[in-house]
N, C-alpha and C positions, 0 to 999 in steps of 0.2 A: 906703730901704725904706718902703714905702706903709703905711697903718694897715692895710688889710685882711691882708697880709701877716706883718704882725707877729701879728696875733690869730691866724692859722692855723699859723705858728712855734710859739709859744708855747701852743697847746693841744694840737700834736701831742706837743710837748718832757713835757707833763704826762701824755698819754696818754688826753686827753678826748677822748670822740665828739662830731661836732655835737649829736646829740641831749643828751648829759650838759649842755654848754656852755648849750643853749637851755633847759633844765630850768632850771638854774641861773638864768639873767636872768627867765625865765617868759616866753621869747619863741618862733616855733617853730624849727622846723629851717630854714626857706627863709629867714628871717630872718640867721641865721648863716652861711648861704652867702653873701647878698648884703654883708652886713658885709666877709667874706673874700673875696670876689671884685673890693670897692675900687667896688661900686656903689652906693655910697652915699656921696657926695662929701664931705658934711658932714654931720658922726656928732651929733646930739642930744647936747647939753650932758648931758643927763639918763641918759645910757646911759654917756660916759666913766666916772664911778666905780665903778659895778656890773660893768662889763665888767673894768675894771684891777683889782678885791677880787677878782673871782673866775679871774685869770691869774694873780694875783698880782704884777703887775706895775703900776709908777706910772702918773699921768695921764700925767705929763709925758711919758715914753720911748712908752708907747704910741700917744701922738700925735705923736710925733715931733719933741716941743719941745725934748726934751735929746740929747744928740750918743750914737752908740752905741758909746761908751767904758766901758771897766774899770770906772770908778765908778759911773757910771749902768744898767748892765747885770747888776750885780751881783744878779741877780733872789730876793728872798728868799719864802719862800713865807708867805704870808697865813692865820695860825691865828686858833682862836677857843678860849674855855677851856670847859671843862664840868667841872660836878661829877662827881664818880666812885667808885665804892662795890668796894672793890678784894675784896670777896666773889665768886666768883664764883656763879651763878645756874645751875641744875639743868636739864641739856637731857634728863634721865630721867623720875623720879619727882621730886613736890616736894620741893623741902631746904628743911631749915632753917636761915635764917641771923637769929640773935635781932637785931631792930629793925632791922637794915640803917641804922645810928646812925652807924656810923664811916663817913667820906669823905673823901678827898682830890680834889686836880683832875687833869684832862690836858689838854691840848693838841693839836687834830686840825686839821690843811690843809681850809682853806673848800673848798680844791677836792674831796676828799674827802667834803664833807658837803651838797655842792649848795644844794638849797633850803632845808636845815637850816641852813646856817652859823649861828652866831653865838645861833643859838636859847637864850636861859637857862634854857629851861625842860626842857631836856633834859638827861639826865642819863647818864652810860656803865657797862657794866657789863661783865665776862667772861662765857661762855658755857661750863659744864663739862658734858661727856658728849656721848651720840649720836644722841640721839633725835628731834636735827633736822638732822642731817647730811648729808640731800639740798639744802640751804637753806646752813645756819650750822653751818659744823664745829667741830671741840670748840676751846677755845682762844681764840673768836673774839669781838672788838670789838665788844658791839651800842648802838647810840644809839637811846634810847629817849623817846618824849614821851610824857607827861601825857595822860590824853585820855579825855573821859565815855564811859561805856560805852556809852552811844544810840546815838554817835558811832562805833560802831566798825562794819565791813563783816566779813560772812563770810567766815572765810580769814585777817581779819588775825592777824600775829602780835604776841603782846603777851607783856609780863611779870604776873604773878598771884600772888598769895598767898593761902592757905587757913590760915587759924587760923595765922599765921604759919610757913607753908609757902610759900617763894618758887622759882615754875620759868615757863619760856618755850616759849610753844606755840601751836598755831592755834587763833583763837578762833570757836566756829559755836553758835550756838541753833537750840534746837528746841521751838518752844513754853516749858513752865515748865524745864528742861533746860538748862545751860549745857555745851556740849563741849570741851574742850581738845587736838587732833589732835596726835599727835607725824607728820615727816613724816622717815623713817632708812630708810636701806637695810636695817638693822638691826631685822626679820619680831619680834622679841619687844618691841620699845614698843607700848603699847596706850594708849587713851583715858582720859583721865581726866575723870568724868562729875559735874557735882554740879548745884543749882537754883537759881535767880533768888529762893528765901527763904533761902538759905545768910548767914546774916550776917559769919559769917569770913571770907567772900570778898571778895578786893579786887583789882580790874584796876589796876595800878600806871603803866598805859602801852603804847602802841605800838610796835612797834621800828620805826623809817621806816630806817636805816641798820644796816649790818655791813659789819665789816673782818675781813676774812679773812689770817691769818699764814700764808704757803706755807711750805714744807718747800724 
């Protein structure tokens, strides 16, 4: 079995799109097809390890340097740890969760977290309620980064705190105005409105990822 072959095995096996796959490397989509199409005879030293961390699969096998036996095949999948604040986080009105001081870790598949893997600066949280339920249903996974509020684009969603009131919702300005959009199928969430001299207020972060638990 050819290298290109094995990468397009092993992404279907995980249930990546090319695109997810070439987000991941930071390379594009035509990139990944010719990887997979075995057009590119000899693969850049410098792309073997990022490519096998994010299949989860070794140098060796993916290059085809080890036999494709039992031992070698035994694909285990490639996590990373995060802090994790097993409160969970208000997808209503703001809740209160005092300091958000207790944490434990988890453990989430690089393949899951793309361009985030491995990120320390991220940290995971639960999602309770409805109020963003077009988006992030109740229940749900969110990994969330650090991130100046300069820094943030209209639309994003973040996590915030109000006089230690912590909840997760879309962040938009409007002049001195800061808006917080709930996005629910659920017609009674409303906006939660406050201003850029609020000193209790604190943007805790982005959510760049969510995992969603089916039913």
């Amino acid at each position: 079995m050819k290298i290109g072959d094995r990468i397009r095995k092993r992404r279907k096996e995980l249930k990546l799109s090319v695109d997810q796959l070439a987000e991941m490397l930071g390379k594009n989509r035509a990139t990944i097809y010719r990887y997979e199409s075995n057009e590119i005879e000899n693969m850049p030293i410098y792309i073997i390890q990022p490519l096998a961390e994010a299949l989860g699969l070794s140098p060796a096998y993916l290059m085809g340097w080890e036999e494709d036996d039992e031992e070698n095949t035994t694909i285990k999948e490639t996590t990373s740890t995060y802090n994790y604040f097993p409160q969970s986080i208000s997808a209503g009105l703001p809740l209160r969760i005092d300091g958000m001081i207790e944490e434990s870790e988890v453990k989430v598949p690089n393949s899951i977290m793309g361009k985030w893997a491995g990120d320390h600066d991220i940290f995971m949280l639960k999602v309770n309620g409805e109020s963003m339920n077009k988006i992030i249903p109740h229940g749900s996974l969110i990994a969330v980064k650090p991130i100046e509020s300069h820094n943030l684009k209209e639309g994003d969603i973040v996590v915030y705190s109000d006089g230690g009131d912590y909840s997760v919702k879309h962040y938009f300005r409007d002049g001195e105005r800061i808006i917080f959009k709930p996005s629910s199928h659920d017609q009674r969430f409303y906006d939660y409105i406050t201003n850029v001299d609020n000193d209790s207020l604190e943007i805790h972060g982005k959510v760049v990822v969510y995992i969603v638990e089916l039913d």
